[in-house]
PDB file of N, CA, C and O in Angstrom, chain B, residues numbered from 101:
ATOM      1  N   UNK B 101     125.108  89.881 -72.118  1.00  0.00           N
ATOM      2  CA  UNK B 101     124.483  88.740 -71.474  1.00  0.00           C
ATOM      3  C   UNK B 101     124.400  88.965 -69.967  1.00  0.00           C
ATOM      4  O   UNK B 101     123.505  88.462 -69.288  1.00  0.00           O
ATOM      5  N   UNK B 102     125.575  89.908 -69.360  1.00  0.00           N
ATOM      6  CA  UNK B 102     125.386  89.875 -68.001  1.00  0.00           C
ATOM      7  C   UNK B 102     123.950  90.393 -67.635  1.00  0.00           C
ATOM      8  O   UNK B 102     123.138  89.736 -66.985  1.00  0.00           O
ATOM      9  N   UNK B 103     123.685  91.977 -68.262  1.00  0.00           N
ATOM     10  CA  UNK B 103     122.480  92.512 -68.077  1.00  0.00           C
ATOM     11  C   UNK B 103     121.274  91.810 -68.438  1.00  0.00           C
ATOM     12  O   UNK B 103     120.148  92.224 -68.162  1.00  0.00           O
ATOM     13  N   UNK B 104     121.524  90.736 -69.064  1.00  0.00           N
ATOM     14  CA  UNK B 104     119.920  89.968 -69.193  1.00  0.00           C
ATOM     15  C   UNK B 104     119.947  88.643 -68.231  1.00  0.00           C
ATOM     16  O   UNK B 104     118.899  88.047 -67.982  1.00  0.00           O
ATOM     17  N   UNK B 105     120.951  88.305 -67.812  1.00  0.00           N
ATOM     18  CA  UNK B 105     120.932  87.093 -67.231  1.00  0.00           C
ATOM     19  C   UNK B 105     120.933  87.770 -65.251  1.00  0.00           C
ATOM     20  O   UNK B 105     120.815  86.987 -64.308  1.00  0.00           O
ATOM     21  N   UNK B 106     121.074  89.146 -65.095  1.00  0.00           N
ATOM     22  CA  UNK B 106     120.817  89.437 -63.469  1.00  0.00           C
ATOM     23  C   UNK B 106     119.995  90.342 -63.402  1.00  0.00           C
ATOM     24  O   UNK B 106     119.401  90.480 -62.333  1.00  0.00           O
ATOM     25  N   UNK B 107     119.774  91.018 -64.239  1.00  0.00           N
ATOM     26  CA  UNK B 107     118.792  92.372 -64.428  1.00  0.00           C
ATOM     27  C   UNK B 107     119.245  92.924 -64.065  1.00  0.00           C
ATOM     28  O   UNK B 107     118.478  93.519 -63.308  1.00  0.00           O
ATOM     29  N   UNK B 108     120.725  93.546 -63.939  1.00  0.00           N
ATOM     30  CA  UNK B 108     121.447  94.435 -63.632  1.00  0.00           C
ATOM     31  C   UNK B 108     121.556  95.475 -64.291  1.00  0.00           C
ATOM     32  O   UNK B 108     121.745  95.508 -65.507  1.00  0.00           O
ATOM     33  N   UNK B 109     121.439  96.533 -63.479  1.00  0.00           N
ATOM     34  CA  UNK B 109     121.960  98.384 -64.723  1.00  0.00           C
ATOM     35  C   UNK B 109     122.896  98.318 -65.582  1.00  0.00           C
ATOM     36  O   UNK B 109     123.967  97.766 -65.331  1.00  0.00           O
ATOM     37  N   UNK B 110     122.793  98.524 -66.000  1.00  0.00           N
ATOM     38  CA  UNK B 110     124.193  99.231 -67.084  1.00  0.00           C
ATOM     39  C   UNK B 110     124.999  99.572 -66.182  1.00  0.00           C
ATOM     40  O   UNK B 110     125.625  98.760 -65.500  1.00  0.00           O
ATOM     41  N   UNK B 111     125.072 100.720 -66.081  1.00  0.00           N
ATOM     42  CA  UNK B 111     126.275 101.073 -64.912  1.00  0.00           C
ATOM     43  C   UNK B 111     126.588 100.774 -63.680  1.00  0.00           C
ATOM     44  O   UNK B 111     127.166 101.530 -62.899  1.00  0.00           O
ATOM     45  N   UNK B 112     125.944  98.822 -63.286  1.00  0.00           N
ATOM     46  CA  UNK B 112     126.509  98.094 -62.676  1.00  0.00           C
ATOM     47  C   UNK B 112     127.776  96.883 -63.120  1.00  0.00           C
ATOM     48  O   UNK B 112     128.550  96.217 -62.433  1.00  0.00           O
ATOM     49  N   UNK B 113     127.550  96.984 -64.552  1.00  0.00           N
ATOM     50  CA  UNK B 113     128.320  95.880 -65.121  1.00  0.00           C
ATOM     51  C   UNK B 113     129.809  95.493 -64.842  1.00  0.00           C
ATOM     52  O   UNK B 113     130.636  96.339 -65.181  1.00  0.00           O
ATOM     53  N   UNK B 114     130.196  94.526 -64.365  1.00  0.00           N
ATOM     54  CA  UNK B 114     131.802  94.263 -64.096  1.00  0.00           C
ATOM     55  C   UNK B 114     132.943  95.196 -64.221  1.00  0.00           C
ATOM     56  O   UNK B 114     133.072  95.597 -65.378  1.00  0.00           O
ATOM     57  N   UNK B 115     133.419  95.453 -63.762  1.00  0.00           N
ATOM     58  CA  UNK B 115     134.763  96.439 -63.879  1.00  0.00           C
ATOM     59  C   UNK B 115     135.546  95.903 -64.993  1.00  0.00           C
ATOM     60  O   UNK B 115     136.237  96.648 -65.688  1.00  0.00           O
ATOM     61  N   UNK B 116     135.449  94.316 -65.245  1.00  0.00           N
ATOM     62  CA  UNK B 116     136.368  93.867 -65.836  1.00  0.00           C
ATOM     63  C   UNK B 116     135.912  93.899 -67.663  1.00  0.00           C
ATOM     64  O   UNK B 116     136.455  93.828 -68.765  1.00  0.00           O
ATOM     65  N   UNK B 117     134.863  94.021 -67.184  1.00  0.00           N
ATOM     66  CA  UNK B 117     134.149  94.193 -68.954  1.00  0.00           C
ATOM     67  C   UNK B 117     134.791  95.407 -69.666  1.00  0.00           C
ATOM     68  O   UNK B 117     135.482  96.233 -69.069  1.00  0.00           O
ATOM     69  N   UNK B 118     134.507  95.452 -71.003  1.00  0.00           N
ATOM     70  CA  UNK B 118     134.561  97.136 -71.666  1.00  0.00           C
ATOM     71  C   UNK B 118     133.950  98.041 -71.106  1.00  0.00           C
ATOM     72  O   UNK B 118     133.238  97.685 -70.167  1.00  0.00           O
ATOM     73  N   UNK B 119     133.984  99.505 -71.447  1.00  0.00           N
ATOM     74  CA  UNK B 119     133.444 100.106 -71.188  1.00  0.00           C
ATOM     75  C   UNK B 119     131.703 100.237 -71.609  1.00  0.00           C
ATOM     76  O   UNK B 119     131.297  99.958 -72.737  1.00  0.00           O
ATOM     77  N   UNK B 120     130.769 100.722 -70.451  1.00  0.00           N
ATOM     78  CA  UNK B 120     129.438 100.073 -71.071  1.00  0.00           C
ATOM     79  C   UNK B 120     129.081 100.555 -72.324  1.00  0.00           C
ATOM     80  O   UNK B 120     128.584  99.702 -73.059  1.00  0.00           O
ATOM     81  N   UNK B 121     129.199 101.768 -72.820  1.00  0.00           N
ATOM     82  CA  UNK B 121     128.772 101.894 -74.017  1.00  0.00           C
ATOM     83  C   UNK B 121     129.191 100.955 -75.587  1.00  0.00           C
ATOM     84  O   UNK B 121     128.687 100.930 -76.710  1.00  0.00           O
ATOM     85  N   UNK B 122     130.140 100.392 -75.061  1.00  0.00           N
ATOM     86  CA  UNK B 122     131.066  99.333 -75.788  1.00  0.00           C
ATOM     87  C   UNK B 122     129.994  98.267 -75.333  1.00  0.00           C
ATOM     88  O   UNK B 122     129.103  97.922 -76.109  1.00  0.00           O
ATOM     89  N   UNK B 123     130.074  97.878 -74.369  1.00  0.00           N
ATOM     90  CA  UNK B 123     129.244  96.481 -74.061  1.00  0.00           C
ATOM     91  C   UNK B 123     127.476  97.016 -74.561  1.00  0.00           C
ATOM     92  O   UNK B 123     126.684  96.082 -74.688  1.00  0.00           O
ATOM     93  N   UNK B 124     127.080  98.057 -74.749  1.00  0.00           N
ATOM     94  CA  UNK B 124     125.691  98.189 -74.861  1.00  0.00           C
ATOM     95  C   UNK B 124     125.370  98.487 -76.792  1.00  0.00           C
ATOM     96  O   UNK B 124     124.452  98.268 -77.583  1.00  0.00           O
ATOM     97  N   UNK B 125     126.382  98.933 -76.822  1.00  0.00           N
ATOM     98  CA  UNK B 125     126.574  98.684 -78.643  1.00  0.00           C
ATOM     99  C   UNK B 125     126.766  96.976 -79.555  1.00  0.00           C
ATOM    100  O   UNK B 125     126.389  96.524 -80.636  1.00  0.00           O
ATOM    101  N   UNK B 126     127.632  96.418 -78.276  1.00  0.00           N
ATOM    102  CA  UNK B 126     127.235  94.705 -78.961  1.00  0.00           C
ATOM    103  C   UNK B 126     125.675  94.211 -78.541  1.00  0.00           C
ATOM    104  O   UNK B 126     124.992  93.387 -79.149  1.00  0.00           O
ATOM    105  N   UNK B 127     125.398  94.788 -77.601  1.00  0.00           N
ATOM    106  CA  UNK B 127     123.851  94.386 -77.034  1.00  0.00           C
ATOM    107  C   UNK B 127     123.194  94.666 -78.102  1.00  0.00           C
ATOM    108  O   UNK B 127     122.612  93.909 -78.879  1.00  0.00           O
ATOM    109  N   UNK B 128     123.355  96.228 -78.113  1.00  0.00           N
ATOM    110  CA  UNK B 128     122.235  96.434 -79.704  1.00  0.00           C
ATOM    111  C   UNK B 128     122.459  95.441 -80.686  1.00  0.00           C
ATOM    112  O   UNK B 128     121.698  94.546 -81.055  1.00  0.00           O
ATOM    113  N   UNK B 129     123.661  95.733 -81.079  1.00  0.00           N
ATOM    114  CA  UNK B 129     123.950  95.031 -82.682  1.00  0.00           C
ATOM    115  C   UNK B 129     123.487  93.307 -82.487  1.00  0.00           C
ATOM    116  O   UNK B 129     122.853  92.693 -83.345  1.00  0.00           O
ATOM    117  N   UNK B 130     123.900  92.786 -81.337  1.00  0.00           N
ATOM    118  CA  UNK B 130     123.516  91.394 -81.458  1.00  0.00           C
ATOM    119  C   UNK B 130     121.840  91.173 -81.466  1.00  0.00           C
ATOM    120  O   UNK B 130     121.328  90.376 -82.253  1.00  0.00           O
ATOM    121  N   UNK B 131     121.019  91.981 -80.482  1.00  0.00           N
ATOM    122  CA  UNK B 131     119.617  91.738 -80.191  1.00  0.00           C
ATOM    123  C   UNK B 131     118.839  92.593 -81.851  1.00  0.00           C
ATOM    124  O   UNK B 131     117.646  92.502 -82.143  1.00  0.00           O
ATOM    125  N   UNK B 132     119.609  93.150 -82.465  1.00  0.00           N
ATOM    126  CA  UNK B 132     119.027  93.818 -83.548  1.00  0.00           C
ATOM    127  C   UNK B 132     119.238  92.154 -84.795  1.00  0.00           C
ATOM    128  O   UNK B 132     118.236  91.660 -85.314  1.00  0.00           O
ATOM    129  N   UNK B 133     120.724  91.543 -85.055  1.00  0.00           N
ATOM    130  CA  UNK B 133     121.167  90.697 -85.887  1.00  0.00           C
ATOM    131  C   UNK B 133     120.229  89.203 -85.425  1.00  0.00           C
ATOM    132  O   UNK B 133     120.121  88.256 -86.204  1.00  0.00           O
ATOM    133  N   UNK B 134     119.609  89.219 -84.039  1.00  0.00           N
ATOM    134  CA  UNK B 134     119.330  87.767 -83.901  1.00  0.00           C
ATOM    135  C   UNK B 134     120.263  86.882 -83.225  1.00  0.00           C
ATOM    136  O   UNK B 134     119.939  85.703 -83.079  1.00  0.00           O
ATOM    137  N   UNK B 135     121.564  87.369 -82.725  1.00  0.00           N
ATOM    138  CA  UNK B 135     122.275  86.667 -82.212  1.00  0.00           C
ATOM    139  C   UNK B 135     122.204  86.386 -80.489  1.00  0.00           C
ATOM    140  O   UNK B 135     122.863  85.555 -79.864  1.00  0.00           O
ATOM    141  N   UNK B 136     121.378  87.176 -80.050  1.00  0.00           N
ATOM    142  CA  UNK B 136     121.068  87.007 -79.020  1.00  0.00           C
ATOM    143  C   UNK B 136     119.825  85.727 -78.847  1.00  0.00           C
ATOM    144  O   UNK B 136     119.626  85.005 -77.869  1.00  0.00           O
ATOM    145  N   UNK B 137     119.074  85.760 -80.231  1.00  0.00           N
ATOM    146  CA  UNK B 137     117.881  84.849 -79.943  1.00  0.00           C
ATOM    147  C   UNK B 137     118.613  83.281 -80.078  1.00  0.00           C
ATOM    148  O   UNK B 137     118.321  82.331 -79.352  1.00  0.00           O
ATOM    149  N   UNK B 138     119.485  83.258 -81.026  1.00  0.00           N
ATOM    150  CA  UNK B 138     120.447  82.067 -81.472  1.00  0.00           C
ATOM    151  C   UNK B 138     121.290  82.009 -80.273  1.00  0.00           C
ATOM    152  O   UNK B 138     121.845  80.926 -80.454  1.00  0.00           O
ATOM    153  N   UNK B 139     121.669  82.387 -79.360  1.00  0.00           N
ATOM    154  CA  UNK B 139     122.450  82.194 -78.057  1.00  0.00           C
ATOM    155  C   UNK B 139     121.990  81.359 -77.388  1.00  0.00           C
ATOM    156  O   UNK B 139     122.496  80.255 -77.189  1.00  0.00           O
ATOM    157  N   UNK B 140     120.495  81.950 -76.744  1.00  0.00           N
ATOM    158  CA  UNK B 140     119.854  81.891 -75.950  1.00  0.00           C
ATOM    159  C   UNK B 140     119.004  79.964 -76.574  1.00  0.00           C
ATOM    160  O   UNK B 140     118.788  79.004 -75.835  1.00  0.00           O
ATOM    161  N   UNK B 141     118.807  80.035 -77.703  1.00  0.00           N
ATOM    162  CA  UNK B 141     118.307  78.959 -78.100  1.00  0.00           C
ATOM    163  C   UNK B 141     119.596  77.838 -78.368  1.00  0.00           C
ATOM    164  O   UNK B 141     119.070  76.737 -78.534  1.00  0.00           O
ATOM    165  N   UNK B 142     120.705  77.760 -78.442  1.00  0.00           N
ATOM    166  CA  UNK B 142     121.740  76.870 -78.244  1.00  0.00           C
ATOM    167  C   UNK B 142     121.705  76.504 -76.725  1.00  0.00           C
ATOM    168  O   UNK B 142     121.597  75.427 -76.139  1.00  0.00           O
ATOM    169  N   UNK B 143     121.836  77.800 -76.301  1.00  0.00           N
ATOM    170  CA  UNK B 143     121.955  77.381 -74.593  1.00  0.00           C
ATOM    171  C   UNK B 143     120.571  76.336 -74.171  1.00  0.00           C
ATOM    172  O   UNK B 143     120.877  75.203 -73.801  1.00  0.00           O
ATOM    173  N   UNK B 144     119.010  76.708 -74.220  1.00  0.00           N
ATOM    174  CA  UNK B 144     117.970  76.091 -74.021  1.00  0.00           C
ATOM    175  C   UNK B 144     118.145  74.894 -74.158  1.00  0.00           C
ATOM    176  O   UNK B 144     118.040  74.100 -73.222  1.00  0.00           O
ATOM    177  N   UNK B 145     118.521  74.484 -75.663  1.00  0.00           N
ATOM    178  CA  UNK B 145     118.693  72.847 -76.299  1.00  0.00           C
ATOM    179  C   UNK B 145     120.092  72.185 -75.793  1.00  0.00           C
ATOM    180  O   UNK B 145     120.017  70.991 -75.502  1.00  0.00           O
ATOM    181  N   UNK B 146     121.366  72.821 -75.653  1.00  0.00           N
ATOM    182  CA  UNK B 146     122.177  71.912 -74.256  1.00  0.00           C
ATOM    183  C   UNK B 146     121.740  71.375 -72.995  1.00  0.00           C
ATOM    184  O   UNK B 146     121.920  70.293 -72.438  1.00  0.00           O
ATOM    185  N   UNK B 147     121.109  72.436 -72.695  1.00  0.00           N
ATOM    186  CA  UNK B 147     120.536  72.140 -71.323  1.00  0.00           C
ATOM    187  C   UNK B 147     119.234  71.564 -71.096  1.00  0.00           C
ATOM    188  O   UNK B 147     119.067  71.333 -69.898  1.00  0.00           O
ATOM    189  N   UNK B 148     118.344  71.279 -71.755  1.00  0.00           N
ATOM    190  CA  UNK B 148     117.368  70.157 -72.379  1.00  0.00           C
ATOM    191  C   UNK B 148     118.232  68.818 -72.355  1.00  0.00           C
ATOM    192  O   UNK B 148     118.054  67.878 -71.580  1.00  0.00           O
ATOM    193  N   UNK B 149     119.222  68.910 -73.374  1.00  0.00           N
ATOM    194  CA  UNK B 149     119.309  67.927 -73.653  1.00  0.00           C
ATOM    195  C   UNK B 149     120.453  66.755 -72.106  1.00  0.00           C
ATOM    196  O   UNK B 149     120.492  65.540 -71.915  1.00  0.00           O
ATOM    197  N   UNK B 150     121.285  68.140 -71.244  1.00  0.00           N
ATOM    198  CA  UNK B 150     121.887  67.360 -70.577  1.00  0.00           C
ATOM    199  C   UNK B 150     120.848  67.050 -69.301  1.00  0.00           C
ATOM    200  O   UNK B 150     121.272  66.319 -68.406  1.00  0.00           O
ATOM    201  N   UNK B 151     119.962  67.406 -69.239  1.00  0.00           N
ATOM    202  CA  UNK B 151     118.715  67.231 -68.096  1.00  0.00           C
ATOM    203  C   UNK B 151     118.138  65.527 -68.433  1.00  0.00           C
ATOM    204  O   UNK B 151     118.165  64.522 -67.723  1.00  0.00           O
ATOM    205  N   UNK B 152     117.561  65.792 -70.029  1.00  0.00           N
ATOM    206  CA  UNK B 152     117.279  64.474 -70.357  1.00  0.00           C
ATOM    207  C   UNK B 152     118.427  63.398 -70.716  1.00  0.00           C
ATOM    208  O   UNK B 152     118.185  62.433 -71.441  1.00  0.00           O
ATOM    209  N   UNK B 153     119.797  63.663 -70.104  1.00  0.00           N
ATOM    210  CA  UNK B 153     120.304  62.148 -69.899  1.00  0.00           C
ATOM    211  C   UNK B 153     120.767  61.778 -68.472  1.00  0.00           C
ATOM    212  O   UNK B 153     121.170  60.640 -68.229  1.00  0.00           O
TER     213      UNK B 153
END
């Protein structure tokens, strides 16, 4: 999520994260499973919804 949410390199990612190939293997597996699209669409509809109250 970091790399999609700053457009940051790969081999800028947090010190504190895994190592990137670790963090770029959940990238795959999640953006391959859909879990990235289901993230991103929970997040949209919270924040919809706390705007409209």
């Amino acid at each position: 999520m970091y790399v999609l949410s700053t457009g940051c390199q790969w081999r800028y990612i947090p010190k504190d994260l895994p190592p990137k190939s670790t963090v770029y293997g959940y990238f795959c597996d999640w953006a391959h499973n859909g879990v990235l699209d289901r993230i991103h669409h929970t997040l949209y509809v919270a924040c919809r919804e706390n705007i409209l109250l």
